[in-house]
N, C-alpha and C positions, 0 to 999 in steps of 0.2 A: 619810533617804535621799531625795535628790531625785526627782524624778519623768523616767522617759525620755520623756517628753513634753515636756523643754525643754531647746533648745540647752545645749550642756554649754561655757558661755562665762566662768562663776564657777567653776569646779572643783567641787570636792568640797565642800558646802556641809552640815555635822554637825548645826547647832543648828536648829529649827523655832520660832519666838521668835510667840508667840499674843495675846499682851496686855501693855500697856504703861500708865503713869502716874507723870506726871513725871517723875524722875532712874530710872526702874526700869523693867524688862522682863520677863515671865516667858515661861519655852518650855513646850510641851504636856506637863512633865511635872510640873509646877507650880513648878522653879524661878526662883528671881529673880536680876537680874543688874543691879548697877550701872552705868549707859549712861556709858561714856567717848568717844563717839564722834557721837552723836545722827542715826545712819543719812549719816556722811560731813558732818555739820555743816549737817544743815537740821534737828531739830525741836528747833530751839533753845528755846523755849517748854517743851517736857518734851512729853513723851506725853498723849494724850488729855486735850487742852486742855478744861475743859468751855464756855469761849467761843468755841471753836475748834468744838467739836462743835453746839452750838447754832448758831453761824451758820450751818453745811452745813447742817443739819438745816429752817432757816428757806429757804435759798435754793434748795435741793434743790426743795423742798415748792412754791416759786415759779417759779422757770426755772433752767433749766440751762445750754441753751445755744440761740444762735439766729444765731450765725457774723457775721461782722465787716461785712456789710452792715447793720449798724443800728448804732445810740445804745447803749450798754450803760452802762447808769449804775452800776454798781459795776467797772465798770473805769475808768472816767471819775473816780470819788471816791482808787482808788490811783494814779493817775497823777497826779493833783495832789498827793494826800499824798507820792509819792517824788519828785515834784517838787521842792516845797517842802525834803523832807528834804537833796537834794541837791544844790542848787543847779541842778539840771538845767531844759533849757526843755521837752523832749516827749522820750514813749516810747513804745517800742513794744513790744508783748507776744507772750512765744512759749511755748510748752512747757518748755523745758526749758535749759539752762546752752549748750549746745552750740550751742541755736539761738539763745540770745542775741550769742553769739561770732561765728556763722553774718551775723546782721546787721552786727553790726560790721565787719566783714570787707569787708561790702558797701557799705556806708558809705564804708567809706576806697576800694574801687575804683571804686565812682562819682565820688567825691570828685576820683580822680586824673583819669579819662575827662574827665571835666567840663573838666579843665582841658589836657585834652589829651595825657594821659601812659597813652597804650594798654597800657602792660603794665608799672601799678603795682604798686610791690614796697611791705612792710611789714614792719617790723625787729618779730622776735620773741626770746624768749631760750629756750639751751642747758636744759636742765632743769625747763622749763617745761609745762604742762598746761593744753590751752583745748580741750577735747573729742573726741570718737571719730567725728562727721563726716567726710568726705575734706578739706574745708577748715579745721575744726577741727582734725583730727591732721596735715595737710602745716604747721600753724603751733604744732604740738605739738613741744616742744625735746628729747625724746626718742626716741632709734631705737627701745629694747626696740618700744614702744608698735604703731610703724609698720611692721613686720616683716611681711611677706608682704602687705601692701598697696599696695606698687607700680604705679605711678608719683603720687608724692604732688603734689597741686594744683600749679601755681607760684608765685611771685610770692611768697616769703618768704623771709626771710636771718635767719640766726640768730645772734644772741651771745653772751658769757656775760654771765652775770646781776650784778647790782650793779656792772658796769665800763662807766661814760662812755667812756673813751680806745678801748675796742671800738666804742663805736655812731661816734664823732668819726671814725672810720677804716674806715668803710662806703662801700663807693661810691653816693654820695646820688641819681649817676642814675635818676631812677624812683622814687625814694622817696617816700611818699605819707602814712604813721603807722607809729607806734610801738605796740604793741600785748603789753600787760606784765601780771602781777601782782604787785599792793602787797607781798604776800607769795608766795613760792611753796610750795605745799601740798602735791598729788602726788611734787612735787620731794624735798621732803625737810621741811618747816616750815621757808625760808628765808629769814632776814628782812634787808630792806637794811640799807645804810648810811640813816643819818638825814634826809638828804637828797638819798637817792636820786632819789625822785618829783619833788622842786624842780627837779634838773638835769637830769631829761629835759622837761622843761613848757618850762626856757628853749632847749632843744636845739628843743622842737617849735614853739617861738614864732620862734626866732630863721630858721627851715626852713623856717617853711609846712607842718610835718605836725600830724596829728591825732595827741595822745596817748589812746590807747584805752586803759581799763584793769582787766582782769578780776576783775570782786571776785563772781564766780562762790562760790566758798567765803569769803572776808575779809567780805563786806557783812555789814547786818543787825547789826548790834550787836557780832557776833563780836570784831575785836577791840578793843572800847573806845570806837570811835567808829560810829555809824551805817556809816558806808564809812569804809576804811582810810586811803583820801583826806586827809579830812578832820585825818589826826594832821599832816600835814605843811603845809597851808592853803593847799591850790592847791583848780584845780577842773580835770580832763582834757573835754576835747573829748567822747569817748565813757565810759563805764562800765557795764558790763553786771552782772547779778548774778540768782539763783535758790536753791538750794539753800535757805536759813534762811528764805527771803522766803515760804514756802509751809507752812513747816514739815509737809511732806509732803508737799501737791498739790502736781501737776506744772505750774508757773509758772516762766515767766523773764521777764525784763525787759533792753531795752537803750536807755539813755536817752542824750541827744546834747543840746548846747546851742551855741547860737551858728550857724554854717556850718555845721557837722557836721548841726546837727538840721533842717536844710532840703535836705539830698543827696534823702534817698528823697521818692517824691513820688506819686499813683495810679499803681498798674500796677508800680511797683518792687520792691515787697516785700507776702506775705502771711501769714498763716497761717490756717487752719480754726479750729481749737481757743483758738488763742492769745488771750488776756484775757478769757475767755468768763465767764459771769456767777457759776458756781461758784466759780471758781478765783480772783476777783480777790474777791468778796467775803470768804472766806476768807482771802485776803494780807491784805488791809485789817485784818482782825478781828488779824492774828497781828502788823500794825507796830502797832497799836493797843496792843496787848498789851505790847511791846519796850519801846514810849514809857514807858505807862503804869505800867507794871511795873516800872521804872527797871532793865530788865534790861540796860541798856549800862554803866551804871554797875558793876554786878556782874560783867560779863565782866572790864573793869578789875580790881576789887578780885581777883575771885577767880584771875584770872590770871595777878597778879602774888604773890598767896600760895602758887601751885600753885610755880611757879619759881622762887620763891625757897625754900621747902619742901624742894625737891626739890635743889636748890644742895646748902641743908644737909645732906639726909638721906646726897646719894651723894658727899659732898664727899672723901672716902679713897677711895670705889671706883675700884680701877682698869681698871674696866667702861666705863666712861663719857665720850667723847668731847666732848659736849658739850650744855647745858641750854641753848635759847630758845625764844621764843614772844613774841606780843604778845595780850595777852587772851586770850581762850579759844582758842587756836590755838598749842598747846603738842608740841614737839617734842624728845625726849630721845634722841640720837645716841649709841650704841652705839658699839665700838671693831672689831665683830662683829656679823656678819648676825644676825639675831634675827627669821626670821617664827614660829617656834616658838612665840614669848611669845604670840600670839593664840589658840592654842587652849590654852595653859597659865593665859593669866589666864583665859578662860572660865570653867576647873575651878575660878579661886577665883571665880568669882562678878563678872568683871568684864567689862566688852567694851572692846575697843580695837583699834587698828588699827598694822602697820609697812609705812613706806614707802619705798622708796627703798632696800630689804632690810634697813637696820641704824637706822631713827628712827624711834622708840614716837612715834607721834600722837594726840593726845589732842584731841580737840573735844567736850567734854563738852555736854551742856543748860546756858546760859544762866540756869538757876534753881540752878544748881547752893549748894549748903551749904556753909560752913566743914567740920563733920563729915564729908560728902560730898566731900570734895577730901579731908580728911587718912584714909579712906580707899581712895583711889585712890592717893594717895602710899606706903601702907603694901605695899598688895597689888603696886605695880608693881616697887619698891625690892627685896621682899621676892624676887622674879620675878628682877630682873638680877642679885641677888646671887649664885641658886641656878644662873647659866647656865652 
């Protein structure tokens, strides 16, 4: 039973979940649950890292925080390391996914100002998710979401997703960036065309806008590559990302290179918390981990055995609309609403998550098993057959 002492903003919330390691969870009543979901696809690393816990434990013990008038040398160490990882030239650090989007955002309207265009607009998409801020949810491609929060920020137009001939057919007055994700996740797991990313790079080359691009949920090894980016071999203007980057601390990042990464300047942008000495030592320890651990590698392998697995298992059912995913970022479309199946697979032992009322989402831990995938395959299968 939750406590009347907190906003009732998650509903009815059953399970009290106490202790965790690697691919497992247990609730206060000592049972175990196989993590299909890894708290929305950040502690990719598994649960109670013990490198994980030992760095807190070191950094804790040292400093914690001491706010963004000083040097912080382990924010200084991950913003070279994501640097590096991503092609990117400087970043900037926030709490959380929403406030990396939050930057972004600003980015591309100074970007416009700068150049003279007082009341830049930025193409978003239909179905899309960049956070529950007012300027994160006015660039949020969903009404449900936005319902009784009126009047949503300006300065956004929306498309649908994976179609060029929609954004080619925008009225480009004002337009300033493109501001997308590689995959869309809250949407439903849904994944472009192959060269989707290519042909908005040359839409935002050929324009003069910034391609901004949410790898809020996709970064961090998820799926296959460091950033999703990366499968297609461009490089966007902006990229933001958080969620696996922490694997549990509240860290975001939004990195800029080229023009982009010279917009903000003193006095433009801040935060209190943001990159502060626990929380980036921590990130650093868990990319460390990703590299070393060859856990991108494994997102790959194992996410292409989960769906194809999964091809096979429900390949007669006629349950089942449709099976993708890229890496560990697996979505199994129903023909039928299904949030049911979340507190049905609990009872067997599993957690998962549906979005979009009828797509089993699966963002398993990154250390994820062969064993450990075939069953998750077995209990999920098992789950749509009996609906």
């Amino acid at each position: 039973m939750t406590s009347a002492a907190i906003m009732n903003t998650y509903g009815e919330r059953k399970l009290t979940l106490v202790k965790g390691e690697g691919m497992y969870l247990w609730d206060d009543n000592g049972r175990r649950y196989l993590d299909g979901l890894s708290g929305i696809a950040v502690c990719g690393i598994g649960h109670s890292h013990p490198a994980l816990a030992k760095t807190l434990f070191e950094q804790a013990s040292t400093l914690i925080h001491v706010s963004n008038l000083y040097n912080i040398e382990p924010q200084e160490k991950l913003a070279e390391q994501l640097c590096a990882l991503s092609g990117m030239d400087k970043i900037f650090f926030s709490n959380s996914g929403a406030e990396a989007n939050e930057a972004a955002i600003k980015i591309a309207r100074k970007f416009g100002n700068d150049q003279g265009i007082s009341e830049p607009v930025i193409i978003t998409m239909n179905g899309s998710f960049h956070g529950r801020t007012m300027a994160t949810l006015s660039a949020t491609g969903n009404p449900k979401v936005k319902a009784g929060f009126t009047p949503m920020v300006s300065g956004f137009t929306h498309v649908n997703y994976d179609d060029i001939d929609a954004i080619k057919a925008v009225d480009k007055t004002n337009v300033v960036a493109i501001l997308v994700e590689p995959i869309q996740g809250e949407g439903g797991v849904h994944v472009p065309s192959a060269n989707y990313l290519n042909q908005l790079r040359e839409l935002c080359d050929a324009n003069d806008w910034l391609l901004m691009l949410d790898e809020i949920q996709t970064g961090n090894g998820r799926t296959g590559e460091y950033f999703a980016f990366q499968h297609n071999g461009i490089k966007p203007d902006v990229v933001t990302t958080a969620k696996g980057l922490g694997n549990g601390l509240p860290i975001g990042a939004c990195l800029a290179r080229g023009k982009a990464a010279e917009v903000l300047q003193p006095g433009n942008h801040g935060s209190t918390f943001g990159g502060n000495p626990l929380a980036c030592a921590g990130a650093k320890t868990v990319v460390d981990t990703i590299i070393n651990d060859k856990l991108i590698d494994n997102s790959a392998k194992m996410g292409s055995y989960l769906v194809e697995r999964f091809k096979t298992k429900l390949a007669d059912s006629n349950k089942v609309a449709d099976i993708r995913g890229k890496g560990l970022m697996i979505g199994v479309e129903l023909k039928q609403d299904c949030t049911e199946l979340v507190s049905r697979a609990a009872e067997a032992g599993v957690l998962l998550n549906v979005t979009a009322g009828n797509t089993i989402r699966l963002l398993p831990p990154m250390i994820i098993t062969q064993a450990q995938a075939d069953e998750l395959i077995a209990v999920i299968s098992m789950l749509i057959e009996t609906l």
